[in-house]
TORPA-4810 file (N, C-alpha, C, O; in nm, 3 decimals):
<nodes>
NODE_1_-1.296_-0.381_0.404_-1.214_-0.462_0.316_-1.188_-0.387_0.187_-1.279_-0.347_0.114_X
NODE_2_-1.021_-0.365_0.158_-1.007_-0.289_0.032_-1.118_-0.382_-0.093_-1.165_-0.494_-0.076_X
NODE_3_-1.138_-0.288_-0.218_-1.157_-0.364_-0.320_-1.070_-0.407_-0.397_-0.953_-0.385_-0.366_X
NODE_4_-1.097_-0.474_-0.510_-0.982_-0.520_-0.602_-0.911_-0.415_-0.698_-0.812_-0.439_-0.767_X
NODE_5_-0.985_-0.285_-0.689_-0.918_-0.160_-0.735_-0.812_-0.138_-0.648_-0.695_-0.120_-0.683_X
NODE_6_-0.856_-0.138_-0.532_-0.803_-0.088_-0.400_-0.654_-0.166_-0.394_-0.538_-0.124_-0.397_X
NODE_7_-0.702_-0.277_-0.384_-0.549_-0.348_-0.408_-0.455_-0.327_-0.500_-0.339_-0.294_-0.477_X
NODE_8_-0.524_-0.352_-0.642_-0.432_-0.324_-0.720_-0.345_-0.139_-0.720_-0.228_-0.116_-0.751_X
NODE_9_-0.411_-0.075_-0.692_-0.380_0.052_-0.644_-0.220_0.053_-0.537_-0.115_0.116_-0.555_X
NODE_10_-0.254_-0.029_-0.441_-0.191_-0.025_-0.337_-0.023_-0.086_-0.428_0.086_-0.030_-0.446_X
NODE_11_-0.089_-0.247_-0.472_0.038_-0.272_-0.534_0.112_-0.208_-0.644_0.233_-0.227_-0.653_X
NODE_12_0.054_-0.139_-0.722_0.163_-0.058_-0.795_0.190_0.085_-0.720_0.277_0.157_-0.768_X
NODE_13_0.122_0.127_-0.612_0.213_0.218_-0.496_0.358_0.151_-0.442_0.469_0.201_-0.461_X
NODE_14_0.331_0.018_-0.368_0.431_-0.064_-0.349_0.567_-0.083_-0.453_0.688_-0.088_-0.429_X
NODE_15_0.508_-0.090_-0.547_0.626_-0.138_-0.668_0.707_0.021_-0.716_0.828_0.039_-0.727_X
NODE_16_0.623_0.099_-0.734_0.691_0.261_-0.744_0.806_0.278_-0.643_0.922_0.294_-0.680_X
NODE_17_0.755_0.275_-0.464_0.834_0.337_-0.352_0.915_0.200_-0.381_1.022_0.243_-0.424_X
NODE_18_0.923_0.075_-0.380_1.011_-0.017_-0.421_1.145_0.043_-0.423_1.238_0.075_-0.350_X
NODE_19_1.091_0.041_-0.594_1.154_0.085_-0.711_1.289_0.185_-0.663_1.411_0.177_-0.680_X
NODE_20_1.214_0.265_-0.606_1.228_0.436_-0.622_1.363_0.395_-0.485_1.471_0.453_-0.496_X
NODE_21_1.344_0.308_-0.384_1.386_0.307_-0.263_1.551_0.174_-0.287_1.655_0.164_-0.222_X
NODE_22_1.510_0.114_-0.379_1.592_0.033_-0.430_1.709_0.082_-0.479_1.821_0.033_-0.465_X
NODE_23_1.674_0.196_-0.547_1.807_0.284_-0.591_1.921_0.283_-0.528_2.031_0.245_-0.569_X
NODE_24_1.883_0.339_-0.396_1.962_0.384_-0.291_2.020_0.303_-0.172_2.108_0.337_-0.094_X
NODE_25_1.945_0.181_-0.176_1.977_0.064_-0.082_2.079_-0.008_-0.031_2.096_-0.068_0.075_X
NODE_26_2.142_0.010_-0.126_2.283_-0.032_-0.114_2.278_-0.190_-0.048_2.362_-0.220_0.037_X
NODE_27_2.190_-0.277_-0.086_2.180_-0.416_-0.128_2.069_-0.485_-0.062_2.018_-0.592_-0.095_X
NODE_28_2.031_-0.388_0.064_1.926_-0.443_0.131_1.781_-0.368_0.152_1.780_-0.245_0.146_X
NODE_29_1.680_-0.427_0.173_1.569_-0.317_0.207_1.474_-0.334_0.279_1.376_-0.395_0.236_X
NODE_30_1.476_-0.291_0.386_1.347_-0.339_0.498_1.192_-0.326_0.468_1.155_-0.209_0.477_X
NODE_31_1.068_-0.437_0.428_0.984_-0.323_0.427_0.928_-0.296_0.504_0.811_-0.326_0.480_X
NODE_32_0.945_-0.229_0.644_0.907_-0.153_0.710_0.957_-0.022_0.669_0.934_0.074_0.742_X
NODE_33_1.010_-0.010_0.581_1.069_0.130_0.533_0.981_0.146_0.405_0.961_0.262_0.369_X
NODE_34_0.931_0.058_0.340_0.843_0.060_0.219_0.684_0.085_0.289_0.609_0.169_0.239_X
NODE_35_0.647_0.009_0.399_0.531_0.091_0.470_0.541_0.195_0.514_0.472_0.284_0.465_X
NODE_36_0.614_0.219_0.603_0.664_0.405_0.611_0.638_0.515_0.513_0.592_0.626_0.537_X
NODE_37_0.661_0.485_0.445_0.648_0.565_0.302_0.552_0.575_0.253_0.531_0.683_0.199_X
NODE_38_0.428_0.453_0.246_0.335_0.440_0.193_0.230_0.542_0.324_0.124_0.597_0.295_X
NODE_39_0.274_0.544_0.420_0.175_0.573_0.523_0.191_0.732_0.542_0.100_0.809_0.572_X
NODE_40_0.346_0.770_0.513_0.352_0.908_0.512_0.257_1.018_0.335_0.219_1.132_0.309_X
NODE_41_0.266_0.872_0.262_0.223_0.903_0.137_0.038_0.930_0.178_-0.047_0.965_0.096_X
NODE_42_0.021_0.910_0.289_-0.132_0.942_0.316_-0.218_0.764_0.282_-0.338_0.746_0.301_X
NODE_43_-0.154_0.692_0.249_-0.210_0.563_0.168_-0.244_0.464_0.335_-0.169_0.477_0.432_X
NODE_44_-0.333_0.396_0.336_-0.422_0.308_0.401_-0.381_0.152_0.335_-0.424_0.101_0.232_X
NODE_45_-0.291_0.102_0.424_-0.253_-0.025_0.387_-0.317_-0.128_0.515_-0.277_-0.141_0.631_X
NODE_46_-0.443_-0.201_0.435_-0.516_-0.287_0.517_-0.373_-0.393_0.563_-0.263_-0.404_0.509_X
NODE_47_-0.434_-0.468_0.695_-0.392_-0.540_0.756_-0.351_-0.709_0.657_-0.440_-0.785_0.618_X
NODE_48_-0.206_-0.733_0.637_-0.202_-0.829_0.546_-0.210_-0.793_0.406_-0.175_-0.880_0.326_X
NODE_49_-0.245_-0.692_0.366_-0.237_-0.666_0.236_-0.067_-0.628_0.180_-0.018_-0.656_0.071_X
NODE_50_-0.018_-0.574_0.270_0.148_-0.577_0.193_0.217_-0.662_0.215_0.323_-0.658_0.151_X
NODE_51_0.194_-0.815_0.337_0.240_-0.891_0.289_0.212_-0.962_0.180_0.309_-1.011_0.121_X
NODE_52_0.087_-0.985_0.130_0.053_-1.036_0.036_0.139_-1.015_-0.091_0.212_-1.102_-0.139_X
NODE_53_0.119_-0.869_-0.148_0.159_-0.756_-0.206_0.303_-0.838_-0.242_0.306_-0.913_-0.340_X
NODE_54_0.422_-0.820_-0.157_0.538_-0.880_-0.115_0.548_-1.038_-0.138_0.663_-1.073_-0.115_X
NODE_55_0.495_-1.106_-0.163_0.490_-1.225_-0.153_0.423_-1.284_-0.298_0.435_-1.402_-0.329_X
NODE_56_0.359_-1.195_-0.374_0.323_-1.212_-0.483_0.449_-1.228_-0.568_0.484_-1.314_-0.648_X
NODE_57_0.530_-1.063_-0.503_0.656_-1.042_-0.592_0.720_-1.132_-0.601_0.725_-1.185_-0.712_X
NODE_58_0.782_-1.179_-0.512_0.858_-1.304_-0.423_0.801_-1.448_-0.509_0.892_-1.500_-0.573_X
NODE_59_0.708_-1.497_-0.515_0.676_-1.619_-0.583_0.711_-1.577_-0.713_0.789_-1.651_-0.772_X
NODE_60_0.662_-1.448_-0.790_0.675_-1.411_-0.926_0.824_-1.397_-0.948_0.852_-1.360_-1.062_X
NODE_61_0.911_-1.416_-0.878_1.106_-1.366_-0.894_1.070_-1.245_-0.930_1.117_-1.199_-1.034_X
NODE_62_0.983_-1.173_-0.854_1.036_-1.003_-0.879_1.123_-0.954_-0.762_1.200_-0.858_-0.763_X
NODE_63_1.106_-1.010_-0.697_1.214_-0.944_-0.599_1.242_-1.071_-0.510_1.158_-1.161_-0.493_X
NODE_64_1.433_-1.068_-0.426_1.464_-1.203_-0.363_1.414_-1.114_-0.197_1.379_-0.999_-0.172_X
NODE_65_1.431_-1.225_-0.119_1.397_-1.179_0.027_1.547_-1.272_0.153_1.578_-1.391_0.143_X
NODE_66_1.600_-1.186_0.241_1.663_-1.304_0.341_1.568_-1.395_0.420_1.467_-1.343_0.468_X
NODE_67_1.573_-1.428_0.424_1.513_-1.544_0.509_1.557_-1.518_0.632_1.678_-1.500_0.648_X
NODE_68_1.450_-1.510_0.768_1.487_-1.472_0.905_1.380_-1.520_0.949_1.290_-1.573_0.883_X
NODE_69_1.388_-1.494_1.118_1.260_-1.496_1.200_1.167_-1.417_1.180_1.228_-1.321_1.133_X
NODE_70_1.012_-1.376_1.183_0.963_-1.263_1.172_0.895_-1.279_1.281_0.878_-1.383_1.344_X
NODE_71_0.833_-1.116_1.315_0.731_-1.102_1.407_0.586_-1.122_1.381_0.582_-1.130_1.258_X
NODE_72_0.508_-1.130_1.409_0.363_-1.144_1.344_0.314_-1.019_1.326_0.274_-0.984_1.215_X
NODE_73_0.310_-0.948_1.418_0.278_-0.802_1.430_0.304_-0.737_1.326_0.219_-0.688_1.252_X
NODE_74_0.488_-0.729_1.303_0.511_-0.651_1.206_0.505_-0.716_1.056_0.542_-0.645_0.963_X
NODE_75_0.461_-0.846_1.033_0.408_-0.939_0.931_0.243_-0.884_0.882_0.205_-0.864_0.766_X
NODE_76_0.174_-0.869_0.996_0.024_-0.796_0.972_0.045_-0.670_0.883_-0.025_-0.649_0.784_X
NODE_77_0.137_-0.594_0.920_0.169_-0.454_0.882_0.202_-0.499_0.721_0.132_-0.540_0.629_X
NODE_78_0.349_-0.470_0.737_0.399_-0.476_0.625_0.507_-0.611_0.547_0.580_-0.615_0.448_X
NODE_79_0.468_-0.709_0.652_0.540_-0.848_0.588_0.645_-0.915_0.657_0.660_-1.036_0.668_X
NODE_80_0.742_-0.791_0.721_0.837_-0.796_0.796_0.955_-0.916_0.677_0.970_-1.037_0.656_X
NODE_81_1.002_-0.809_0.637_1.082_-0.845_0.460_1.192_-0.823_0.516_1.204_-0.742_0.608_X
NODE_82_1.292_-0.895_0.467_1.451_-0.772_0.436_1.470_-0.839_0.287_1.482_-0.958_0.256_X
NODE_83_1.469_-0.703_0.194_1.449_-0.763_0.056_1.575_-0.708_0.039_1.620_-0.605_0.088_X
NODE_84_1.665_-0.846_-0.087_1.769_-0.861_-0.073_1.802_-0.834_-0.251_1.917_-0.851_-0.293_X
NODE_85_1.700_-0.797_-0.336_1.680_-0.796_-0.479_1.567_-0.775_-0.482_1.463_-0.803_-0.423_X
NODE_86_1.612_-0.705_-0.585_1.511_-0.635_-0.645_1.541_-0.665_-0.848_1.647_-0.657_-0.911_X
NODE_87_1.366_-0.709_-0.910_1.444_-0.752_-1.044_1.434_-0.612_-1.127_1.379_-0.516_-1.075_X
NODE_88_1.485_-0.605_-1.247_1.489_-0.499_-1.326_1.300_-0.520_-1.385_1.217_-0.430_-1.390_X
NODE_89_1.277_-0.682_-1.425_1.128_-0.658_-1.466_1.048_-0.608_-1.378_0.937_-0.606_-1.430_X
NODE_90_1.044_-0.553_-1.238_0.944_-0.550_-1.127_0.975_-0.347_-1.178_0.887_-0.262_-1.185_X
NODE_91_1.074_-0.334_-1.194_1.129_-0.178_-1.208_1.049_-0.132_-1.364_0.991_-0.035_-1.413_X
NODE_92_1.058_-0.165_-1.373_1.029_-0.167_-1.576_0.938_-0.165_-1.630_0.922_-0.115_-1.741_X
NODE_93_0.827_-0.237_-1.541_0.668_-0.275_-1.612_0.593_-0.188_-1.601_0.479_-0.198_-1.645_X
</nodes>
């Protein structure tokens, strides 16, 4: 089980490749493309921890999400998002 370093670690990894991936999105953003990144980055994202991660943002209006079906599988992973906004405060802090 990560620690609470560990997490917080993870989530401002998350909010960087976000950030960084948001640029270029051109309005939408899968995060299975934000775990990708994190995993090629060498980073260990426990099971449920980036949805969490994602869902923090999401209650906080840091970032909007579409609303769809999800898989569970890819919900364990990384949330199974299509993030549809992204705020300037989530970019900024």
């Amino acid at each position: 089980m990560a620690n609470s370093d560990g997490g917080q670690e993870l989530a401002e990894k998350v909010r960087e490749i976000l950030c960084e991936e948001w640029e270029g999105a051109g309005g939408s953003l899968e995060s299975a493309v934000v775990y990708r990144l994190l995993l090629e980055e060498g980073l260990e994202v426990p099971n449920y921890q980036m949805s969490a991660i994602l869902n923090a943002f999401r209650v906080g209006g840091l970032i909007t999400v579409v609303l769809r079906p999800q898989r569970e599988e890819e919900v364990r992973k990384h949330g199974d998002l299509l993030i549809s906004g992204v705020s300037l405060d989530l970019c900024n802090s």
